[in-house]
N, C-alpha and C positions, 0 to 999 in steps of 0.2 A: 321235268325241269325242277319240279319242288324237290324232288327226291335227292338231286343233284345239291340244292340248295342245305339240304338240312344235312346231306354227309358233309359237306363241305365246312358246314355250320360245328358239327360232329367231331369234327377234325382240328378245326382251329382250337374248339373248347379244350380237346385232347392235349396239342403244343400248347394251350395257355396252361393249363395243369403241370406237366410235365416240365414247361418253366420256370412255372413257380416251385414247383419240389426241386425242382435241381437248385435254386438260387436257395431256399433254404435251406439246403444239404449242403450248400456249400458256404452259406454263412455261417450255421453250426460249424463245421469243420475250421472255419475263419475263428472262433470266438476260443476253440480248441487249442488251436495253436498259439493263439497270442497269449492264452494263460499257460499253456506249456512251456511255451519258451520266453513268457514275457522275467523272467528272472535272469535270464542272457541278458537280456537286451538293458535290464536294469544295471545288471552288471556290469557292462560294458560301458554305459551313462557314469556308473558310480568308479569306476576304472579310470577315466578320463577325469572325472571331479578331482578324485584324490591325487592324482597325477600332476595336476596343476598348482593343488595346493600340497606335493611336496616341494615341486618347484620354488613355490615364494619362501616355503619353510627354508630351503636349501641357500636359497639369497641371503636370507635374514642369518643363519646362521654365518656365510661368507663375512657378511657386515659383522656382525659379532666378533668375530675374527680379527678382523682387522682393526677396528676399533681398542679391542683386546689387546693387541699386540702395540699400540698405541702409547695406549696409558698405561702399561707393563714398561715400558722403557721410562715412560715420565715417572711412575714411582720407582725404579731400578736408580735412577738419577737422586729423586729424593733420597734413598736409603744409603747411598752416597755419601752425599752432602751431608744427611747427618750425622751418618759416622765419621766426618772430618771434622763434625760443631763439636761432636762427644769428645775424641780423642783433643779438640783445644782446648777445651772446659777440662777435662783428665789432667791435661798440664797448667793447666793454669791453677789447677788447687793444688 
């Protein structure tokens, strides 16, 4: 009966070893890959960042635009006008 007891004893010791090397071997392996590929995975973060902030870039520039085209017509008006004040002031001396 003892004998039974300590291969048994024998044995669990053995899975407890064998569990613990495999979850080490495979944290190693874990710690492996995240630094192999942790530059994907940054990239892909940093992909998305920029991507958003073309977006807003892309807004701002529309607004620019438009704004643009705005006061482009209000000074077009101005240079107008004062080539009508120049050309009365012209006749009038």
């Amino acid at each position: 009966m003892e004998i039974i007891q300590i291969i048994i004893f024998i044995v669990l010791l053995a899975v407890i070893f064998i569990t613990i090397f495999l979850l080490l071997k495979s944290s190693t392996k874990n710690k492996y890959y995240e630094e192999k590929y942790s530059k994907i995975i940054n990239i892909d973060q940093e992909t998305e960042k920029l991507n958003n902030e073309k977006g807003k870039i892309e807004k701002t520039i529309d607004e620019l635009r438009t704004s643009y085209r705005e006061k482009k017509k209000i000074f077009d008006k101005l240079v107008e006008q004062a080539a009508i004040y120049n050309e009365e002031i012209e006749l009038a001396e």
